[in-house]
C-alpha positions as CSV (number, residue, x, y, z in Angstrom):
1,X,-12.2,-20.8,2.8
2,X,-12.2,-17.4,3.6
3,X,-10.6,-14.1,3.2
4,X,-10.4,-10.7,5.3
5,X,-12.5,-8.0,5.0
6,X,-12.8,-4.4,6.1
7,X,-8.8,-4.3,6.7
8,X,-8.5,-2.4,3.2
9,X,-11.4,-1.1,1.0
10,X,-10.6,2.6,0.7
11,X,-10.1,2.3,-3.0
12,X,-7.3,3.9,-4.4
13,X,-6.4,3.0,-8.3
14,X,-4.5,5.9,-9.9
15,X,-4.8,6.9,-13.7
16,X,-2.0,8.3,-15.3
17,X,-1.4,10.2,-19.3
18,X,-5.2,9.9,-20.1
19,X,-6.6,13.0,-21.0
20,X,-11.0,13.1,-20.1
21,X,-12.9,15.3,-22.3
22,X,-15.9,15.1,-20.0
23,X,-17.8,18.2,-18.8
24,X,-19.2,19.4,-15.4
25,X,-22.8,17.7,-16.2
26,X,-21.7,14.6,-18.0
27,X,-18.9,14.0,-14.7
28,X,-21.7,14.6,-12.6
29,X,-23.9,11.9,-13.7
30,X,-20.7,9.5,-14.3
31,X,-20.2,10.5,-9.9
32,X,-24.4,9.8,-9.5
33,X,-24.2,6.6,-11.9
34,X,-21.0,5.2,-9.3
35,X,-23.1,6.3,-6.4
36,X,-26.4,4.0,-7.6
37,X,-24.2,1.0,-8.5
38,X,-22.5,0.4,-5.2
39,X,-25.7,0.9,-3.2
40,X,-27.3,-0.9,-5.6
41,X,-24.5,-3.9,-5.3
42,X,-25.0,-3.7,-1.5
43,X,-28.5,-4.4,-1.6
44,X,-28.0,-7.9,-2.9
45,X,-27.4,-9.1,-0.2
46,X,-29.9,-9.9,2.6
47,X,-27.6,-9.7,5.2
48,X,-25.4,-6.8,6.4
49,X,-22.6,-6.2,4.5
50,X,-19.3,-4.8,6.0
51,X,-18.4,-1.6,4.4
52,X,-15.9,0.0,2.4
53,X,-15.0,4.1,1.0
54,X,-14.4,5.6,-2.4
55,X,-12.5,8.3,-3.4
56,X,-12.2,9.8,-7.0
57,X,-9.7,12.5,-7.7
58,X,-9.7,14.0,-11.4
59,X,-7.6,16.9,-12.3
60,X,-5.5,17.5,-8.6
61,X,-9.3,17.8,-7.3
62,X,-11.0,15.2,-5.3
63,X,-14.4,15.2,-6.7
64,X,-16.1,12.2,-5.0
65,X,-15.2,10.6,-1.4
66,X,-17.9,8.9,0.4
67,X,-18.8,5.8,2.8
68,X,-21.0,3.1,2.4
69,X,-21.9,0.3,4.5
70,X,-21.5,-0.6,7.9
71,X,-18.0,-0.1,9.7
72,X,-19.6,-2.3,12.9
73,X,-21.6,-5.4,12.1
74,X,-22.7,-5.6,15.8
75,X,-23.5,-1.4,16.7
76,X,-24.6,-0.9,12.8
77,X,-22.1,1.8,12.8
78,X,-21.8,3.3,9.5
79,X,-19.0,4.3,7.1
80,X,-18.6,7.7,6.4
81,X,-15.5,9.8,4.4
82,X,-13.3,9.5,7.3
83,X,-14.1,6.0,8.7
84,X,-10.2,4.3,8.9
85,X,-9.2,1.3,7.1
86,X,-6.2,-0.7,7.4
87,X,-4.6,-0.3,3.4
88,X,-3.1,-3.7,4.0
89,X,-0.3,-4.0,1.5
90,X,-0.9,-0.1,0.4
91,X,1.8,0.4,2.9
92,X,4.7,-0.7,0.6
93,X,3.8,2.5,-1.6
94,X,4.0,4.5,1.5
95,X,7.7,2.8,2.2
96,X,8.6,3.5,-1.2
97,X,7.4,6.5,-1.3
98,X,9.5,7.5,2.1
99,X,12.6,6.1,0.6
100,X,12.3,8.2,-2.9
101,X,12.5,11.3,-0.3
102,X,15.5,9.9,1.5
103,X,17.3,9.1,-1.7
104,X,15.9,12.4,-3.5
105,X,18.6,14.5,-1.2
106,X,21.4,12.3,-1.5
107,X,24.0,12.2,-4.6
108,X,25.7,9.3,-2.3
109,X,23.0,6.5,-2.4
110,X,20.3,5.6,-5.2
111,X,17.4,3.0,-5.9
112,X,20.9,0.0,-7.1
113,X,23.1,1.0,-4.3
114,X,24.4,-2.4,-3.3
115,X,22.9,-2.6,0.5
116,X,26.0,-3.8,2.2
117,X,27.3,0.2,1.4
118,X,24.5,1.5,3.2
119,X,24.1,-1.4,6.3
120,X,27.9,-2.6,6.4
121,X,29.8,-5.6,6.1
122,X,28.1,-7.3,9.0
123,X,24.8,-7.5,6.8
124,X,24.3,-10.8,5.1
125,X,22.1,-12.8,3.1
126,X,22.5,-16.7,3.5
127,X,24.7,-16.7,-0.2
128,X,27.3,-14.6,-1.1
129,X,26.0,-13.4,-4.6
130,X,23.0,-12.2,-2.8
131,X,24.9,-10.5,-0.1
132,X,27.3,-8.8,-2.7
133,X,24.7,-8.0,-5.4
134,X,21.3,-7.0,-3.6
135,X,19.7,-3.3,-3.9
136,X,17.3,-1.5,-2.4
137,X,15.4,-1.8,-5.7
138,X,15.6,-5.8,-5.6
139,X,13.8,-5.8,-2.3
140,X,10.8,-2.8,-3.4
141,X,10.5,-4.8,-6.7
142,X,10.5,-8.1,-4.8
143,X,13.3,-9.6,-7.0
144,X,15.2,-11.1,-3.9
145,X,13.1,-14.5,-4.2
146,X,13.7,-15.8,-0.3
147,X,11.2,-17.3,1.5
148,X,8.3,-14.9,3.0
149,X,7.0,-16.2,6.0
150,X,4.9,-13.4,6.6
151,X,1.9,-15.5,8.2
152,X,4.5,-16.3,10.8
153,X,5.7,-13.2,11.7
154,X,2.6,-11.4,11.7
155,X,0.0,-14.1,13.7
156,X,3.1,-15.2,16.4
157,X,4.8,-11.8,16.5
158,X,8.3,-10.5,16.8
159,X,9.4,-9.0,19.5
160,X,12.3,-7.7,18.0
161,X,13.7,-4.2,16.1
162,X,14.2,-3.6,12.8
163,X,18.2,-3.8,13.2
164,X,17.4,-7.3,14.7
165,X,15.3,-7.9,12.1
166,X,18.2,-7.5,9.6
167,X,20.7,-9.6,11.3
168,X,18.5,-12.2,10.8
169,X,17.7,-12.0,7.2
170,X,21.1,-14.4,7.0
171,X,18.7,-17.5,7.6
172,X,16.1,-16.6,5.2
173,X,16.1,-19.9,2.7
174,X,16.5,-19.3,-1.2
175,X,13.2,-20.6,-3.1
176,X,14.3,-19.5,-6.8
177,X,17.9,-18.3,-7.8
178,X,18.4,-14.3,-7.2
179,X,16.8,-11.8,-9.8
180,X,15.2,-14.9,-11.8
181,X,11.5,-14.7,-11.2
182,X,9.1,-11.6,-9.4
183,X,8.0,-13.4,-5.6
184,X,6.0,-11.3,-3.6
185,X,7.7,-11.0,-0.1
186,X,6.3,-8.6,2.4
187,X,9.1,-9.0,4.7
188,X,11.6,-7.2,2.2
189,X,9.4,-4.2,3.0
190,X,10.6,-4.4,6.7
191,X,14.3,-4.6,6.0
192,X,13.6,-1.9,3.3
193,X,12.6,0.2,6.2
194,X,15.7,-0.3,8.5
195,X,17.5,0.9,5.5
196,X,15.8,4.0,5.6
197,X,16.2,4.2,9.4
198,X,19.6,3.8,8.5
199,X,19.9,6.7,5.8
200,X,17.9,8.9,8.0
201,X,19.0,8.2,11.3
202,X,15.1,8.1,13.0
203,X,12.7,5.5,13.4
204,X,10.9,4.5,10.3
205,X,7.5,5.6,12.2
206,X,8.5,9.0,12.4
207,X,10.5,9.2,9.4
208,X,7.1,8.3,7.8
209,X,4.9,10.8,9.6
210,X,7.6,14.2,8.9
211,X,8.1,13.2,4.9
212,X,5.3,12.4,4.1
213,X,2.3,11.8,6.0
214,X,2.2,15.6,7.4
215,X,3.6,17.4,4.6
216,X,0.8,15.9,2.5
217,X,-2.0,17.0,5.5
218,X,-3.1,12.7,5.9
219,X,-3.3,13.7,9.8
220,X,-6.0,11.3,10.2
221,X,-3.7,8.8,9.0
222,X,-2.2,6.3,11.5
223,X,-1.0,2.8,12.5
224,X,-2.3,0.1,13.3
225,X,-0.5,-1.0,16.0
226,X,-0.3,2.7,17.7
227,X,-3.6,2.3,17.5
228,X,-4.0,-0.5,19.5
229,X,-1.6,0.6,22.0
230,X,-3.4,4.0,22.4
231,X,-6.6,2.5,22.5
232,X,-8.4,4.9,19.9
233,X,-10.4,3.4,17.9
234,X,-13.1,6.5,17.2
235,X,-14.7,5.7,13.6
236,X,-12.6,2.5,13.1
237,X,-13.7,-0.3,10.9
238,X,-14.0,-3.4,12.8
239,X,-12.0,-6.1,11.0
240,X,-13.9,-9.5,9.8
241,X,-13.3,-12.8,8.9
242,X,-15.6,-13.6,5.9
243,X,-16.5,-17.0,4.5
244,X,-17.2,-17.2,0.4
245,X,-19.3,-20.2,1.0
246,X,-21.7,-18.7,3.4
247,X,-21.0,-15.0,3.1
248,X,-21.0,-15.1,7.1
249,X,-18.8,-13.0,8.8
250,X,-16.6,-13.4,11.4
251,X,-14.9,-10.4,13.9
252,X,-11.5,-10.2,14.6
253,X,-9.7,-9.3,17.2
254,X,-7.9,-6.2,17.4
255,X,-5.3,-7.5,19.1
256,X,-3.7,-8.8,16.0
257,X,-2.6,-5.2,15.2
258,X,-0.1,-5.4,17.5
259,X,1.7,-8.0,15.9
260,X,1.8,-5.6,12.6
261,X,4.1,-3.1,14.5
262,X,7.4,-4.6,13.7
263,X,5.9,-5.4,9.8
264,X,4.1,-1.4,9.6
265,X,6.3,-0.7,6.2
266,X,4.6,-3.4,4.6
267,X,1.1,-3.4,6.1
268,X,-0.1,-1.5,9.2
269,X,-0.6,2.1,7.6
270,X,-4.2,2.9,8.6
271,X,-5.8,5.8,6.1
272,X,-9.0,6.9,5.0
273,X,-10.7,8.3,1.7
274,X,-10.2,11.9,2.6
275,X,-6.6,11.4,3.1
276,X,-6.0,8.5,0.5
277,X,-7.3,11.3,-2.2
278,X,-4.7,13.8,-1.1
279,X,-2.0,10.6,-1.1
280,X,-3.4,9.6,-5.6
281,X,-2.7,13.3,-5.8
282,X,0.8,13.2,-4.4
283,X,1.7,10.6,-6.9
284,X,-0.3,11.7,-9.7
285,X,1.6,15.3,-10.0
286,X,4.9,14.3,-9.4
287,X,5.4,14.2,-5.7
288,X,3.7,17.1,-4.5
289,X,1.2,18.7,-2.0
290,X,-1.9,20.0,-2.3
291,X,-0.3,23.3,-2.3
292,X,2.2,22.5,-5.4
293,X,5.1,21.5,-3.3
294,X,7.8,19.3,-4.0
295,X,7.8,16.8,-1.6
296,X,9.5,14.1,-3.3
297,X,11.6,15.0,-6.5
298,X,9.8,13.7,-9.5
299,X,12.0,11.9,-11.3
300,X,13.1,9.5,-7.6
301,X,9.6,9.0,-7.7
302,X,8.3,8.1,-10.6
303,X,10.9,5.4,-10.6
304,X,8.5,3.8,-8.1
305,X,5.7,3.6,-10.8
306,X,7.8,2.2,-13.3
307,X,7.3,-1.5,-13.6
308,X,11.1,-3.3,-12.4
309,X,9.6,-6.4,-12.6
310,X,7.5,-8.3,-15.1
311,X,4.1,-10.1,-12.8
312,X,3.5,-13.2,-15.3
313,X,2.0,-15.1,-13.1
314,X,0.1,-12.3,-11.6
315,X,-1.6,-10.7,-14.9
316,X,-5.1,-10.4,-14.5
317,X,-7.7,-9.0,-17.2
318,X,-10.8,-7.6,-16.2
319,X,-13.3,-8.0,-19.1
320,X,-16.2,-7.7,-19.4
321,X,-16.9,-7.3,-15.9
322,X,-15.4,-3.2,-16.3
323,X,-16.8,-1.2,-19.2
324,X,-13.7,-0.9,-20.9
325,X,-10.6,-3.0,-20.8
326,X,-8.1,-2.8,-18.3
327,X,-5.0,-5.3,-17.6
328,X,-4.4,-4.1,-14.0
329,X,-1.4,-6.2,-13.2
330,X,1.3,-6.3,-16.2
331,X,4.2,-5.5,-14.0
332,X,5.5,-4.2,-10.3
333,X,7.3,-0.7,-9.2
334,X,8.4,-0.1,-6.4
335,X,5.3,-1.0,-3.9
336,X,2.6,-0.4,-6.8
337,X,1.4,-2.8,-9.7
338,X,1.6,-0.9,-13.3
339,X,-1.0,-2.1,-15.8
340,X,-3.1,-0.3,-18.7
341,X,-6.8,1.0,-18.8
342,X,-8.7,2.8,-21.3
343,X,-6.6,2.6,-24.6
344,X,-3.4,2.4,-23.2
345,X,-3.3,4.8,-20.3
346,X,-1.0,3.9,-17.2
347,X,-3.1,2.5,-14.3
348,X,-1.4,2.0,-10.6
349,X,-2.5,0.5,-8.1
């Protein structure tokens, strides 16, 4: 059994309404103390382990962004600040986040416009109540309960467009009744996106890169597949392959990116702790820049960090493996888990 590695671990786990009391020396040694644990946890093993970034951002600064490990295995390569990661499923925030701009200067179109108003009659789901009653906020909160043959699409490929895409989301099979249960489908995320193509009138890619991306300086941030295709792959973390069992891993081709081109809104945003920081702090005070300005409207936004729907099957506790108690997975946004940590503060992630 195994289970990918080095595709996301630029940590980015945002604390919201908590209030810290600590001062410059005591966050200092807090910052040291989280240094010395993950080299410490590195060290366990007697074989090289792949690498991962940290960021910590408190009070709009980022006070702590660093690499560790190895991005290459084979050159020993190592991590630093800026090494890129794949975010893997990240990228639904970034979709979200690109659609709460879209819809922030519109009075014509919101989060529960039926989607047949924005894509037309000729868009269809297999049943009619679907096709009459689905919303933009039914696919972000993953509330649309068709099948999700994501491993399909991503490992063969579709060498399709996102309009395409959408004429064929009339085949996809039911697997629980509409709006019943939460099902995680990545696809969604892909007709999500030829919705805001649709609102915007430009490709999702570039939409991405003027709304967002640039006007929150993430230049270094890219995708994966344009990646690929330009063949740039300075301070890149190799992908891997890694068995629990044996703790061997296993590298991956990079030629799998290319089949995350048509899927990018759901997982081919490439980032890395420098520019992950600046994204927590976009979210964190409202939907702005470093600067202070609106990007985003707040109240569009925050809709997106509100849980829509309720992750039962999903809820995970983590005590007393963290100091303090945190349930990091109550509910789902908009392309973010909600949860509590630390007496009750809002945790997104």
């Amino acid at each position: 059994m195994g289970a990918l590695v080095n595709v996301f671990l630029v940590v980015c786990f945002m604390i919201v309404g908590q209030v810290s009391t600590m001062t410059s020396p005591d966050l200092q040694q807090r910052l040291q103390d989280l240094d010395t644990f993950i080299q410490d946890l590195m060290t366990c093993e007697s074989r090289p382990v792949v690498g991962l970034t940290v960021s910590v951002v408190k009070d709009g600064q980022t006070i702590f962004a660093k690499g560790y490990g190895q991005r290459d295995l084979q050159t020993g390569q190592a991590v630093d600040n800026r090494t890129l990661f794949g975010v893997g499923s990240i990228s639904k925030s970034f979709t979200s986040a690109l659609l709460a701009a879209i819809l922030g200067e519109r009075e014509d179109v919101s989060w529960d416009t039926v989607l047949t108003d924005i894509l037309g009659p000729s868009f269809r789901f297999r049943d009619q109540f679907r096709t009459e009653e689905a919303t933009l906020r039914d696919l972000l909160a993953h509330k649309i309960a068709l099948e999700n043959p994501w491993y399909v699409a991503v490992i063969m490929g579709q060498d399709i467009d996102r309009a395409e895409f959408s004429r064929r989301m009339r085949y996809y099979r039911e697997i629980y009744p509409f709006r019943t249960t939460f099902r995680y489908n990545d696809v969604m995320y892909t007709l999500a996106a030829h919705v805001a193509e649709k609102l915007a009138g430009k490709p999702f890619e570039t939409l991405l890169r003027e709304r967002i991306l640039q006007p929150l300086g993430m230049n270094d941030t890219v995708y994966l597949a344009e990646a690929l295709e330009a063949g740039d792959f300075t301070n890149f973390a190799q992908t891997y392959l890694s068995y629990n069992r044996s703790g061997e891993s296993e590298m991956r081709s990079r030629e799998e990116y290319r089949s995350v081109k048509l899927h990018l809104p759901a997982a081919g945003v490439v980032s890395n702790a420098l520019d992950m920081a600046r994204y927590m702090k976009f979210h964190l005070s409202g939907g702005r820049d470093t600067a202070g300005r609106l990007v985003v409207p707040e109240d569009t936004l925050r809709q997106t960090q509100t849980a829509s729907a309720v992750m039962s099957s999903y809820w995970d506790k983590v005590e007393p493996y963290w100091p303090v108690e945190a349930w990091l997975t109550q509910g789902y946004g908009m392309g973010l888990s909600t949860g509590s940590y630390r007496d009750g503060a809002d945790a997104l992630l």
